[in-house]
Backbone of each chain as ProteinMPNN parsed JSONL, in Angstrom:
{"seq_chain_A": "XXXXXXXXXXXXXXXXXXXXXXXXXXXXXXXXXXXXXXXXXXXXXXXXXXXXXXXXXXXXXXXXXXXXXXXXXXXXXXXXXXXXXXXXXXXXXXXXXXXXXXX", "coords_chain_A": {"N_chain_A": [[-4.796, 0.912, 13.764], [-4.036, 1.975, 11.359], [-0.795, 2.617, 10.562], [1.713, 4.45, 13.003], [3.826, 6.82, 11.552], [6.81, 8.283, 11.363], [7.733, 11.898, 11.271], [8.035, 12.671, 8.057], [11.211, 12.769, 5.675], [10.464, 8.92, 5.258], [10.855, 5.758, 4.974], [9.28, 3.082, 2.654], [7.974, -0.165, 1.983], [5.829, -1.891, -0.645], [3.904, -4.192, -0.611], [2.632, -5.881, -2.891], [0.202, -8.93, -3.826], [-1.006, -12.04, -5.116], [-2.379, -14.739, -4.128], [-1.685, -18.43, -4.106], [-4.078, -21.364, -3.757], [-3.167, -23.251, -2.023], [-2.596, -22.923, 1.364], [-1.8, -23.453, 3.673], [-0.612, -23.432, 6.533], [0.229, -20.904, 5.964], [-0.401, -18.393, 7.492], [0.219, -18.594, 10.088], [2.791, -18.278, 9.328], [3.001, -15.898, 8.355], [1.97, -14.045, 10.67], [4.208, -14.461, 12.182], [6.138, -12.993, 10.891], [5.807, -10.551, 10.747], [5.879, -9.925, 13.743], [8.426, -10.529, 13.808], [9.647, -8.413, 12.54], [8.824, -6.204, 13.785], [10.711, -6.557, 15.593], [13.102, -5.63, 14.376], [16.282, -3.45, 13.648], [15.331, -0.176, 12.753], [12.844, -0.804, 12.36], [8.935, 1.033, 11.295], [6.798, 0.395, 11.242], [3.525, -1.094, 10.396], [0.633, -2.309, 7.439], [-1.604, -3.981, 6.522], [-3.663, -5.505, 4.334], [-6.41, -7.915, 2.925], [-8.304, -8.813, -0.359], [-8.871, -10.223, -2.601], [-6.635, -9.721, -3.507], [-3.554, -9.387, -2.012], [-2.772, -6.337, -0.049], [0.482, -5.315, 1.736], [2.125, -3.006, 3.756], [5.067, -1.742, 4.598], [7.011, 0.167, 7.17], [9.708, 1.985, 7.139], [12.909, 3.56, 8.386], [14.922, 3.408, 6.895], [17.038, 2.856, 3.709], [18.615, 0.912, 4.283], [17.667, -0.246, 6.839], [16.005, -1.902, 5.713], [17.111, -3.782, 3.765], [18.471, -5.199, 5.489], [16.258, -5.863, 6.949], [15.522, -7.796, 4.722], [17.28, -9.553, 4.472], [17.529, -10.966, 6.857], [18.003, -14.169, 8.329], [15.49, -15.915, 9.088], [13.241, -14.635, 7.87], [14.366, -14.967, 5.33], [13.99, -17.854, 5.003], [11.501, -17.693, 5.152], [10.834, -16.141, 2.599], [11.537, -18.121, 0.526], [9.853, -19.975, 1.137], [7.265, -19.15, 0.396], [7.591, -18.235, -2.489], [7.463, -20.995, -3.624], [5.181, -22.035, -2.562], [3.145, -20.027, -1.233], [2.627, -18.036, -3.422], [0.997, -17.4, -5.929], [1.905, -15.18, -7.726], [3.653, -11.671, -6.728], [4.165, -8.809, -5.898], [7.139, -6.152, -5.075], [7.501, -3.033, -4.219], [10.092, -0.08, -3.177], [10.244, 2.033, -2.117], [10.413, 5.881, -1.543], [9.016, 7.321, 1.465], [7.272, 10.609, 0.549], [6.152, 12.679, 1.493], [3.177, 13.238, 3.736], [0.178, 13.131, 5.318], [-2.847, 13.658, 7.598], [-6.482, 12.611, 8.82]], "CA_chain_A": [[-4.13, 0.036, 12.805], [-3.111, 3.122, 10.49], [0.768, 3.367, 11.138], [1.944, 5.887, 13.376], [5.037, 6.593, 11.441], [7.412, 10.204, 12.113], [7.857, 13.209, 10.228], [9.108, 12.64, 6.541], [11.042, 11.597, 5.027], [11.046, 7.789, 5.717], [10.68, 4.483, 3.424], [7.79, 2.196, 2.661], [8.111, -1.014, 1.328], [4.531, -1.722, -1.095], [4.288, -5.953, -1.311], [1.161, -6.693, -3.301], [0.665, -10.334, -3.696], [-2.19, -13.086, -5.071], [-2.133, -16.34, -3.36], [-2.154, -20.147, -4.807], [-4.813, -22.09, -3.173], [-2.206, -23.826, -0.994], [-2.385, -21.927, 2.318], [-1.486, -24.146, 4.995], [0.89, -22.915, 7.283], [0.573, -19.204, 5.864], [-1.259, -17.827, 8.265], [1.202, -18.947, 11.164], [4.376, -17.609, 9.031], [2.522, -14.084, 7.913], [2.023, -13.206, 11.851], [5.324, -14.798, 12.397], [7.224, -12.387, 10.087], [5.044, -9.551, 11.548], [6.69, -10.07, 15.495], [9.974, -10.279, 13.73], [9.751, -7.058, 11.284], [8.393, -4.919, 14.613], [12.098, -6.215, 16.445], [13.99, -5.472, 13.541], [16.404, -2.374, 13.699], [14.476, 0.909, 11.764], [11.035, -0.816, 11.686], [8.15, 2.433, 11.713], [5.19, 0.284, 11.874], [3.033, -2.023, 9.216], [-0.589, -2.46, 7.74], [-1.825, -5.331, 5.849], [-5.172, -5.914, 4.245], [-6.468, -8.479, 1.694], [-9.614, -9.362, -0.329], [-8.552, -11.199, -3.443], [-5.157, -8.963, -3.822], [-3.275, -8.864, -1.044], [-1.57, -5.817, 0.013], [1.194, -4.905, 2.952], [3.432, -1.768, 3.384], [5.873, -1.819, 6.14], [7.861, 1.642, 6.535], [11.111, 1.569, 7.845], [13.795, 4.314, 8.6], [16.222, 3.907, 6.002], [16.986, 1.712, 2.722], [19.71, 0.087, 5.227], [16.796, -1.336, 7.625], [14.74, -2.287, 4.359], [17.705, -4.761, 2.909], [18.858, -6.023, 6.971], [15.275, -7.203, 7.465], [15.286, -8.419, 3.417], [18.436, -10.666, 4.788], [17.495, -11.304, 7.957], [17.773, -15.723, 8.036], [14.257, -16.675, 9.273], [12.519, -14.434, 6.753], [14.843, -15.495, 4.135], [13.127, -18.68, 4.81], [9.557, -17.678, 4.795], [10.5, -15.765, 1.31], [11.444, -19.387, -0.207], [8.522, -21.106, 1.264], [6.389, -17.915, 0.214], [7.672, -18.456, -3.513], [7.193, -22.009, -3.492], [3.943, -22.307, -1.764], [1.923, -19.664, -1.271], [1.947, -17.021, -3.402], [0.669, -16.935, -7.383], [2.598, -13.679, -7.956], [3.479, -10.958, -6.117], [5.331, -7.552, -6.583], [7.57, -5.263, -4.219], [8.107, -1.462, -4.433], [10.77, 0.277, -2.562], [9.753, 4.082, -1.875], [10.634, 6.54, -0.179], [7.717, 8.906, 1.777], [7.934, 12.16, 0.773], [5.086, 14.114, 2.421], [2.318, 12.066, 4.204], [-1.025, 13.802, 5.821], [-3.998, 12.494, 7.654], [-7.467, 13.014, 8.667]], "C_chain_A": [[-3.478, 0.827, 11.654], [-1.607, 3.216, 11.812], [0.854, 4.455, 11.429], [3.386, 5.839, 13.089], [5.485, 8.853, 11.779], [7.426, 10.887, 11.479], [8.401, 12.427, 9.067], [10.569, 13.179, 6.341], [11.598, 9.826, 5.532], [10.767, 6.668, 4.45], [9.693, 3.691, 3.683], [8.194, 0.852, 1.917], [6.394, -1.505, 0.964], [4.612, -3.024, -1.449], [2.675, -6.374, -1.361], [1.163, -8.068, -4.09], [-0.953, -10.719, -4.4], [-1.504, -14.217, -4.388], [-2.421, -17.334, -4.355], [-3.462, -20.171, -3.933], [-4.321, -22.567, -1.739], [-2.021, -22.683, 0.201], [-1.995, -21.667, 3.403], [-0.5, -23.363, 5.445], [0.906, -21.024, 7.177], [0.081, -18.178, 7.103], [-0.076, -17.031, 9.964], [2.638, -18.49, 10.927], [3.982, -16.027, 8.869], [2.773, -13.443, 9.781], [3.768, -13.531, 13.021], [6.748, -13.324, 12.118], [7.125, -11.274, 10.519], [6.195, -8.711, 13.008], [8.068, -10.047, 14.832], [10.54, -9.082, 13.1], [9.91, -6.174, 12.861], [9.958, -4.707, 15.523], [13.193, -5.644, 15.727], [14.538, -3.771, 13.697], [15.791, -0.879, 12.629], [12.802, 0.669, 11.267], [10.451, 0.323, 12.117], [7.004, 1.671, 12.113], [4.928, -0.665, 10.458], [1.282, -1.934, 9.001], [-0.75, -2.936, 6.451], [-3.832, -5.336, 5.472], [-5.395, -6.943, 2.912], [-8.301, -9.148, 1.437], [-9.084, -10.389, -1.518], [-6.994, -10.77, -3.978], [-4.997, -8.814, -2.299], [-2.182, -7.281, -0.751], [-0.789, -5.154, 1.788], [1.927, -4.089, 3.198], [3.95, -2.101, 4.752], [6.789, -0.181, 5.903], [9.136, 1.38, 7.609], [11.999, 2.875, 7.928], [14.779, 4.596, 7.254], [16.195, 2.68, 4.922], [17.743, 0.935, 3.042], [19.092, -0.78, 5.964], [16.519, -2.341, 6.827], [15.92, -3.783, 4.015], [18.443, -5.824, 4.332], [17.276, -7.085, 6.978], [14.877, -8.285, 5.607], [16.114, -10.156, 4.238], [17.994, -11.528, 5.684], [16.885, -13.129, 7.816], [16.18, -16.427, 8.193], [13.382, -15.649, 8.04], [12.893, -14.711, 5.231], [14.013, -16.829, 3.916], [12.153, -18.556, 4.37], [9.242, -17.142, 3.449], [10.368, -16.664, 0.053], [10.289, -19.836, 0.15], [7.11, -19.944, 0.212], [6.538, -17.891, -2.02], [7.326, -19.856, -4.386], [6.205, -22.845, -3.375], [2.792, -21.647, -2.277], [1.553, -18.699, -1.636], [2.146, -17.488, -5.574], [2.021, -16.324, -8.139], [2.453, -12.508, -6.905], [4.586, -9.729, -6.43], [6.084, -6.286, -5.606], [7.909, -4.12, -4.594], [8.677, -1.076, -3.446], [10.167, 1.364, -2.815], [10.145, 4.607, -0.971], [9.486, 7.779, 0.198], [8.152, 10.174, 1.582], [7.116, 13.65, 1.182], [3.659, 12.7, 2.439], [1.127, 13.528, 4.993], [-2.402, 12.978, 6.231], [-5.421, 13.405, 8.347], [-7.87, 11.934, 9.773]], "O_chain_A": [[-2.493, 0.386, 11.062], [-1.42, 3.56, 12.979], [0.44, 5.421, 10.788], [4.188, 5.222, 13.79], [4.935, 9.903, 12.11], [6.859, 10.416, 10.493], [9.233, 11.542, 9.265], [10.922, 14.135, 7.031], [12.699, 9.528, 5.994], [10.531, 6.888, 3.262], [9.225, 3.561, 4.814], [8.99, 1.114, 1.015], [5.614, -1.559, 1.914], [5.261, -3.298, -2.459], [1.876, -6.855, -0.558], [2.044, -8.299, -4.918], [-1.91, -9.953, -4.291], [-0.309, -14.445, -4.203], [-3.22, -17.182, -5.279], [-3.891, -19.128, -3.438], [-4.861, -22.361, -0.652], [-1.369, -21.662, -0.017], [-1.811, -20.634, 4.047], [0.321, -22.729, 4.781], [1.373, -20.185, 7.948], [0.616, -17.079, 7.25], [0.195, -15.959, 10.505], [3.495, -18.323, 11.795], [4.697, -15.111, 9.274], [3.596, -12.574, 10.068], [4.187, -13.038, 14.068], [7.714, -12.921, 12.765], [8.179, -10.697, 10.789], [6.838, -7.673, 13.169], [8.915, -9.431, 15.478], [11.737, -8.796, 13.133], [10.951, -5.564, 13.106], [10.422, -3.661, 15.978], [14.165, -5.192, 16.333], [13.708, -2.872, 13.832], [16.186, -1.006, 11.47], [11.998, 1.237, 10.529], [10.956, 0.892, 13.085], [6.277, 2.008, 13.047], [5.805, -0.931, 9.635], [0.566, -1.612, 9.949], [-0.207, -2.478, 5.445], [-4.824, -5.209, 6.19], [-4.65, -6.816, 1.941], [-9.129, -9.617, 2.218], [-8.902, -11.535, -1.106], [-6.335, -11.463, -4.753], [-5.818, -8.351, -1.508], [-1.037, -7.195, -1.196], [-1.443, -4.689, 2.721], [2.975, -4.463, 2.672], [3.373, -2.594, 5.721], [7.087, 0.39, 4.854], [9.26, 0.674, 8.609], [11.467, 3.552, 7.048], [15.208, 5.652, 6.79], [15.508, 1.678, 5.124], [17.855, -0.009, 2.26], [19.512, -1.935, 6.034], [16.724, -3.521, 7.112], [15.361, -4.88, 4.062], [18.843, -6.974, 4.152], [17.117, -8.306, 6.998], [14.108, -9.241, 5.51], [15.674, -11.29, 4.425], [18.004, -12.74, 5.466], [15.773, -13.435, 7.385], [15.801, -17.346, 7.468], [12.826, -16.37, 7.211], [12.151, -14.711, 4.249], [13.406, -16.994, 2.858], [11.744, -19.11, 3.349], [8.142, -17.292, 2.917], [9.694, -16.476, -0.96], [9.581, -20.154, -0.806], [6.232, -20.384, -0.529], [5.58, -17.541, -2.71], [6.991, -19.837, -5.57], [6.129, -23.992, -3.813], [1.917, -21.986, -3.075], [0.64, -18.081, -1.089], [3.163, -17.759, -6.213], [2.851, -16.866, -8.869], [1.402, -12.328, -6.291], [5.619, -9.824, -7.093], [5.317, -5.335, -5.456], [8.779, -4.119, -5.465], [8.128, -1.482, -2.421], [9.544, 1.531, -3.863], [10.293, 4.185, 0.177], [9.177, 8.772, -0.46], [9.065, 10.769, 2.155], [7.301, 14.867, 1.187], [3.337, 11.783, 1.684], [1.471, 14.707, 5.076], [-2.936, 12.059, 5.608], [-5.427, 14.636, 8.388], [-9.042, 11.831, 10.138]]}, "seq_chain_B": "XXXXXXXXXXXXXXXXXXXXXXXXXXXXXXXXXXXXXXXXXXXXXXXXXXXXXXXXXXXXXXXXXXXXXXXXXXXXXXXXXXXXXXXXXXXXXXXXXXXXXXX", "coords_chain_B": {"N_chain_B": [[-4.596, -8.045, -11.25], [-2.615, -7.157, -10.138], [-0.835, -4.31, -10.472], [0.286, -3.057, -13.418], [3.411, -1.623, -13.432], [5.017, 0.792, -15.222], [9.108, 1.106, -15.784], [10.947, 1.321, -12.836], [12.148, 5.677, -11.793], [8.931, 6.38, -10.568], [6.065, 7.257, -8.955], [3.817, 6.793, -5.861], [0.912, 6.819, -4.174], [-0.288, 6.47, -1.448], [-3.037, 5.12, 0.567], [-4.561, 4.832, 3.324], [-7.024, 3.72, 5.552], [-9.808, 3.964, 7.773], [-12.936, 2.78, 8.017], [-15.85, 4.733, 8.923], [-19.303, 3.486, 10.193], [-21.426, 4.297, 8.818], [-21.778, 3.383, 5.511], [-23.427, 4.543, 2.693], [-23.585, 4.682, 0.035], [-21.3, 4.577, -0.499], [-19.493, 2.263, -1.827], [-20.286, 2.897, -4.543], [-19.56, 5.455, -5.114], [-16.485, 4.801, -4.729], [-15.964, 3.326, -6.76], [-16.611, 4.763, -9.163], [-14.77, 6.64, -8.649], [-12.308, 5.005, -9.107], [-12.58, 4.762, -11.824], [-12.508, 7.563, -12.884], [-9.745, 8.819, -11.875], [-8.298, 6.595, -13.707], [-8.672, 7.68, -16.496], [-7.207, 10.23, -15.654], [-4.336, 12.303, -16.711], [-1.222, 10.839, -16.912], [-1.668, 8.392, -15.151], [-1.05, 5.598, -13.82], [-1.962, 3.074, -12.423], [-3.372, 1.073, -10.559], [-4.401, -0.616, -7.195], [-5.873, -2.161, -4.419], [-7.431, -2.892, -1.408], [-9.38, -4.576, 1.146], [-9.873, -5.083, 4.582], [-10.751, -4.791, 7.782], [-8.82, -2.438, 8.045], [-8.275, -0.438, 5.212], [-6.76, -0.337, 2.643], [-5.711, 1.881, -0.186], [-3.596, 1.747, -3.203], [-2.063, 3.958, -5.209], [-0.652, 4.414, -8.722], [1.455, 6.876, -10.385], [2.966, 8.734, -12.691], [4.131, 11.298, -12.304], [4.804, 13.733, -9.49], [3.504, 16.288, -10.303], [1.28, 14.836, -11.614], [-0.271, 13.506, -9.755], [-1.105, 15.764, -8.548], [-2.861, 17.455, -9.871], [-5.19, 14.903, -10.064], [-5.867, 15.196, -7.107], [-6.794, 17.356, -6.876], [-9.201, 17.802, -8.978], [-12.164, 18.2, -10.212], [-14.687, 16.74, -9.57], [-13.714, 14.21, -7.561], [-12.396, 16.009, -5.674], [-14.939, 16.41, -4.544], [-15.843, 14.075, -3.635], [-14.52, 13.563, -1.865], [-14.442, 15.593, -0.075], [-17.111, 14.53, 1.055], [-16.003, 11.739, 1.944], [-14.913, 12.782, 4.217], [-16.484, 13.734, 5.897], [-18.878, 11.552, 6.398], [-17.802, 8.877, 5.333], [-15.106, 7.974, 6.474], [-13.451, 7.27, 9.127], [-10.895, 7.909, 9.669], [-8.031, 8.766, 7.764], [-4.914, 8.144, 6.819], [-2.577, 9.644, 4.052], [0.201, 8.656, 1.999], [2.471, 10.125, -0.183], [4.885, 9.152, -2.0], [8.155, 8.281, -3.717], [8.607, 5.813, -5.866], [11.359, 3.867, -5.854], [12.394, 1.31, -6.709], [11.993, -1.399, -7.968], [10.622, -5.227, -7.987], [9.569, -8.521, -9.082], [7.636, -11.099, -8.752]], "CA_chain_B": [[-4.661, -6.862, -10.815], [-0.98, -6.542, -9.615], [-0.717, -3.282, -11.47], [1.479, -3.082, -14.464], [3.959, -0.519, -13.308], [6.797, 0.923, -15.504], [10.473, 1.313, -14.721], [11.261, 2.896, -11.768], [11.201, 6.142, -11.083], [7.464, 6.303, -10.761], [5.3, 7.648, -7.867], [2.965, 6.113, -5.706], [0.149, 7.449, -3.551], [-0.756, 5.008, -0.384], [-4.513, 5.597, 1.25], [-4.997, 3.766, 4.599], [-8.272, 4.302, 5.912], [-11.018, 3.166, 8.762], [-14.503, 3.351, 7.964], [-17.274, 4.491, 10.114], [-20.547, 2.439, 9.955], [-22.372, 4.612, 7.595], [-21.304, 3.534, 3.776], [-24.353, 4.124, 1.892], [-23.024, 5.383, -1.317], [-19.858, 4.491, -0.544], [-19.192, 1.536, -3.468], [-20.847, 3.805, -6.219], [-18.412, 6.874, -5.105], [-15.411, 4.74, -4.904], [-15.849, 2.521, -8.372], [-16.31, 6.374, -9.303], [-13.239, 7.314, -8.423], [-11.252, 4.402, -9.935], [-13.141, 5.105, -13.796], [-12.13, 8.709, -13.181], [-8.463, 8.144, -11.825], [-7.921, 5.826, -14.877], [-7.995, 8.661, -17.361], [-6.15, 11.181, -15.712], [-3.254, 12.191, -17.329], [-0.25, 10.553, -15.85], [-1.88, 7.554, -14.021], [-0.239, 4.492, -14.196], [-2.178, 1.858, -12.212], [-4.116, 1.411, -9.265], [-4.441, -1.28, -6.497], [-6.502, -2.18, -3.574], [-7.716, -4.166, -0.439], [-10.072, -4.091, 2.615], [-10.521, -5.911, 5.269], [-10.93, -3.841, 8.78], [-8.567, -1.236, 7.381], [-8.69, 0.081, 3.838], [-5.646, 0.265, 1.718], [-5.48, 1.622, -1.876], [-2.095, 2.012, -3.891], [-2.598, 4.211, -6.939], [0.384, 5.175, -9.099], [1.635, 7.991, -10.905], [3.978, 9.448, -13.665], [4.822, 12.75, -11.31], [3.91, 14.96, -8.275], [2.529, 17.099, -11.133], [0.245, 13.988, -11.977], [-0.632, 13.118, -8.435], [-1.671, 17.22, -7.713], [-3.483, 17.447, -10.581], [-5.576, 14.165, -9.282], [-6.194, 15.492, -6.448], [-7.462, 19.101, -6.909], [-10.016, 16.999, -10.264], [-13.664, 19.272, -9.328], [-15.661, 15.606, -8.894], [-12.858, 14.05, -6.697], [-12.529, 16.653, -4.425], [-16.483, 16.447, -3.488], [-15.693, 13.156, -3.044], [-12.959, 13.826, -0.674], [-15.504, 16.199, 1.565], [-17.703, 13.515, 1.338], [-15.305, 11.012, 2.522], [-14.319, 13.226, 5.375], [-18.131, 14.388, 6.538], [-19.785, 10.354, 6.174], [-17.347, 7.28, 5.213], [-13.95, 7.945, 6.818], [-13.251, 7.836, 10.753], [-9.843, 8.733, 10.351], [-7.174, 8.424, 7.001], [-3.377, 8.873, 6.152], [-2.053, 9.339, 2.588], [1.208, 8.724, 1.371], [2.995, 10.397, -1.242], [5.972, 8.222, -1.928], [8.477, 8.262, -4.858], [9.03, 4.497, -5.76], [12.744, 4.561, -6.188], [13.18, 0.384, -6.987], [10.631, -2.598, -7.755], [10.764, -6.611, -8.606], [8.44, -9.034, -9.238], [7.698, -12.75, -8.629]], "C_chain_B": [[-3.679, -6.648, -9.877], [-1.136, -5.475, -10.245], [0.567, -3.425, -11.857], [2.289, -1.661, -14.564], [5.103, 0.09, -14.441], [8.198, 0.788, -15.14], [10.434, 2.385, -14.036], [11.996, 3.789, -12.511], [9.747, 6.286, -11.434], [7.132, 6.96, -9.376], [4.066, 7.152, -7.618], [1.917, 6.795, -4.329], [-0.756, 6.465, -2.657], [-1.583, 5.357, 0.987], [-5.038, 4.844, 1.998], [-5.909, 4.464, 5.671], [-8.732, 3.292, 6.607], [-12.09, 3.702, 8.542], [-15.472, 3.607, 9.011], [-18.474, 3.409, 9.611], [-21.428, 3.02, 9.376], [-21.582, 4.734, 6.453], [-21.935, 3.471, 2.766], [-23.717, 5.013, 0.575], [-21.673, 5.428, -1.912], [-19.355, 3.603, -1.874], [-19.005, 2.732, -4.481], [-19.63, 4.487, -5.949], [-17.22, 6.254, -5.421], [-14.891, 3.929, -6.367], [-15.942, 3.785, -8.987], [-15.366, 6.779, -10.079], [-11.873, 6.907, -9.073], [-11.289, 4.61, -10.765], [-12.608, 6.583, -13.426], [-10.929, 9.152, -13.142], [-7.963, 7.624, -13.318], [-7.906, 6.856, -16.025], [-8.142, 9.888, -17.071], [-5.046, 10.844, -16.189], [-2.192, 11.546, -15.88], [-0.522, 9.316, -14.64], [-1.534, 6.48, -14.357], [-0.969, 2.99, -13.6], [-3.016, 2.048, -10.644], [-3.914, -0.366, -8.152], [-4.865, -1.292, -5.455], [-6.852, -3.026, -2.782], [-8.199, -3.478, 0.676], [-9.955, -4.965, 3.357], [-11.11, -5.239, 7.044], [-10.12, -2.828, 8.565], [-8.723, -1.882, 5.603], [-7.216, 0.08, 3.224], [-5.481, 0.257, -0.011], [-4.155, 2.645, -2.113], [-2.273, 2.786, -5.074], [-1.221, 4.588, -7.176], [0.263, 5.534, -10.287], [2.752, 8.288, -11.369], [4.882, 10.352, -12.84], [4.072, 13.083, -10.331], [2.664, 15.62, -9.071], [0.687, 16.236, -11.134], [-0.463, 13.823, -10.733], [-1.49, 14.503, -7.949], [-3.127, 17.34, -8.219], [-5.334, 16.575, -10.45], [-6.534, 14.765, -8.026], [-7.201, 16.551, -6.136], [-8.5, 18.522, -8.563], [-11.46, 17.173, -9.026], [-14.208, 17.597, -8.43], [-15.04, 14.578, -7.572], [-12.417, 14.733, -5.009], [-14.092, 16.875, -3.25], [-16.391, 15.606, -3.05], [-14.986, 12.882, -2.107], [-13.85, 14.148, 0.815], [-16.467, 15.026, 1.911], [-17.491, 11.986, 1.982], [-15.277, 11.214, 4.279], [-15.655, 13.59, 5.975], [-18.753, 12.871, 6.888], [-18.729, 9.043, 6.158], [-15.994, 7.266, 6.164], [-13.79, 8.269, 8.331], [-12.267, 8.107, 10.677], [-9.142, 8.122, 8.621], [-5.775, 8.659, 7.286], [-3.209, 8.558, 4.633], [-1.06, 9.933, 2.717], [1.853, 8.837, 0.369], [4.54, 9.713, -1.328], [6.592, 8.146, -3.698], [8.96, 6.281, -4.956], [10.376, 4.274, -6.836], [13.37, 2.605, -6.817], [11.972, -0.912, -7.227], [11.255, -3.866, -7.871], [9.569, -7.015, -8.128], [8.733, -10.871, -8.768], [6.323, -13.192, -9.672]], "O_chain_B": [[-3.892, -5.987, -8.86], [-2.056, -5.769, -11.008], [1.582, -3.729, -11.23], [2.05, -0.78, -15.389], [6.221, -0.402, -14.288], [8.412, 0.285, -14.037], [10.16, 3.575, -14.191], [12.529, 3.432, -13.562], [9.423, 6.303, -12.621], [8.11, 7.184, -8.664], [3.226, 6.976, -8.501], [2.598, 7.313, -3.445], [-1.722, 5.826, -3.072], [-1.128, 5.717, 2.072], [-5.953, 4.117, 1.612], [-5.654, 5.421, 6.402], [-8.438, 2.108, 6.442], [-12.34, 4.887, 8.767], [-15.831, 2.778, 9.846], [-18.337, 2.638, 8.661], [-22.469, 2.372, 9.276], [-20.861, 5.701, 6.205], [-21.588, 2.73, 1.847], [-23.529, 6.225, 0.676], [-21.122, 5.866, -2.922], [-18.878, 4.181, -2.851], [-18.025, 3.273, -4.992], [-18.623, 4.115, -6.552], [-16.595, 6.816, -6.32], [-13.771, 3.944, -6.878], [-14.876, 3.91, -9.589], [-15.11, 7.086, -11.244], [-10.895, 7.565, -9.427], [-10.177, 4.835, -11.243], [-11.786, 6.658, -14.339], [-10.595, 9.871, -14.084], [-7.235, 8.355, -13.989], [-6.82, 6.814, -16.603], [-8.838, 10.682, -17.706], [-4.591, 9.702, -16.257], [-2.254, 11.65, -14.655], [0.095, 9.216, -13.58], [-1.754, 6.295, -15.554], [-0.674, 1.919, -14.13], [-3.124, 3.031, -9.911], [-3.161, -1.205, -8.648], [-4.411, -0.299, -4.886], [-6.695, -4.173, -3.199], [-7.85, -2.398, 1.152], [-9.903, -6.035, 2.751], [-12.304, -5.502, 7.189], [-10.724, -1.836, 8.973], [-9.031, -2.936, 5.047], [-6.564, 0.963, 3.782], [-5.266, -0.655, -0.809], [-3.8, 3.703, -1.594], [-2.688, 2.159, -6.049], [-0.524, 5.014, -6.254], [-0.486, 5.075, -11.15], [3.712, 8.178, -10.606], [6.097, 10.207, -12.71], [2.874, 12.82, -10.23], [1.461, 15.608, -8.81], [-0.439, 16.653, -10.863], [-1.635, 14.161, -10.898], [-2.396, 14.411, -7.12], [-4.174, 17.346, -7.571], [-6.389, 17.184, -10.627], [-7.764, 14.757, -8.062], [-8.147, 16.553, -5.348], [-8.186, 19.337, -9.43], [-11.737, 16.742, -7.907], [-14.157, 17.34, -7.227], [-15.814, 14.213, -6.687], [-12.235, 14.284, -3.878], [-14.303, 17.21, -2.085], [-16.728, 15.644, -1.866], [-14.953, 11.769, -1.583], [-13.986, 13.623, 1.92], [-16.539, 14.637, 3.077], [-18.378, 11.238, 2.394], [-15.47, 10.424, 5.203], [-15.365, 13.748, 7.161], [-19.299, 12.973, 7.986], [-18.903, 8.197, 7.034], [-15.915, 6.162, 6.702], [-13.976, 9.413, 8.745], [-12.009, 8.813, 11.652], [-9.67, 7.097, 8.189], [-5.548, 9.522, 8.135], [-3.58, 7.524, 4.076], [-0.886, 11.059, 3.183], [2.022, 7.795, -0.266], [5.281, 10.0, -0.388], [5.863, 8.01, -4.681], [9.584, 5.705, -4.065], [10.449, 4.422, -8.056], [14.509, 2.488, -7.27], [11.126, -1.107, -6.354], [12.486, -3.82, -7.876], [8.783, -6.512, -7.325], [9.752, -11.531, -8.564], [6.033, -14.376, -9.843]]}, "name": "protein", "num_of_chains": 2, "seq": "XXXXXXXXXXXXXXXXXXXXXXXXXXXXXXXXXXXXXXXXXXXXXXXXXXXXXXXXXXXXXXXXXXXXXXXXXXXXXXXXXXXXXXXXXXXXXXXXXXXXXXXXXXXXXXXXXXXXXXXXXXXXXXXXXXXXXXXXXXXXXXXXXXXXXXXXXXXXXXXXXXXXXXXXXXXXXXXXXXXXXXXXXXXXXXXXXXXXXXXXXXXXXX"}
C-alpha cells in the first residue's frame, strides 16, 4: 500500500481534510474517485489514511496531470458535493518530490 | 490540526509506513518525536493519520531545516529503533511544496 512511485523528480499532491458528520454517500464517491485518479493520464500511485484527520497524497508525473485530473468532470462533481457535504475543512499542497528513500 | 502552513515556498517531508506487530514503546517514542520536532529550528507544522498504513506530513522552512531534523542525536536512535522493532518497511518524501489552498 506504500506507493511504488519512479525515480525523482515527480509531484505529490498532500489533501488533508476533517469531515462534517454527514457521511452518507462518501464512502462510495472516495473509492469512486480512487478507480478514476489510477485511469487518469500521469497518475504514480496513491495512499490514504484517516483517524480523526484525514490524509491522502496522490503523486502524479507532472503539474499538467495534477490540474487534468483537478478538471476532469466527474471529480469536479465529487469536489462540489465534497465542499458541500462532507468535509469541515480541508487543505491541498502541490509539491514536487525531490529525493524520496525507503526502508 | 490541519497545520497552519505559511506561504508557499515551504517544504514538506511525507512518512508512509507499515508496522510490524511489535509496538511496545511505540506511542511514547512517537509523541516523543512530535514534542521534539516542534522546537526544531525551522519547523512549521506537523500532521498525521493511521489506519493500516501510517502517514505523517511534517513541514519545514528548508532542506537545511529538514537535515538538521534528521541527523537531531535522540531522533536518530529513534530512527534505528524504528528500523530494528516498529517498521516492516517505510518511504520518505522530501518534497518542496511549490502551491497550496484551503477550504
Amino acid at each position: 500500500m506504500i506507493a511504488k512511485t519512479p525515480k525523482t523528480p515527480y509531484y505529490a499532491v498532500i489533501f488533508t481534510s476533517k469531515m462534517t458528520d454527514f457521511n452518507k454517500d462518501y464512502d462510495k464517491t472516495a473509492n469512486r474517485m480512487v478507480e478514476l485518479a489510477k485511469n487518469q493520464k500521469g497518475f504514480l500511485g496513491i495512499e490514504s489514511a484517516r483517524n480523526d484527520l484525514g490524509i491522502t497524497v496522490s503523486y502524479w508525473e507532472s503539474l499538467e496531470s495534477i490540474k487534468s485530473w483537478k478538471n476532469e468532470s466527474e471529480h469536479k462533481l465529487a469536489q462540489q458535493k465534497g465542499k458541500e457535504t462532507w468535509y469541515a475543512s480541508f487543505k491541498v499542497r502541490i509539491c514536487k518530490v525531490e529525493r524520496d528513500y525507503e526502508f
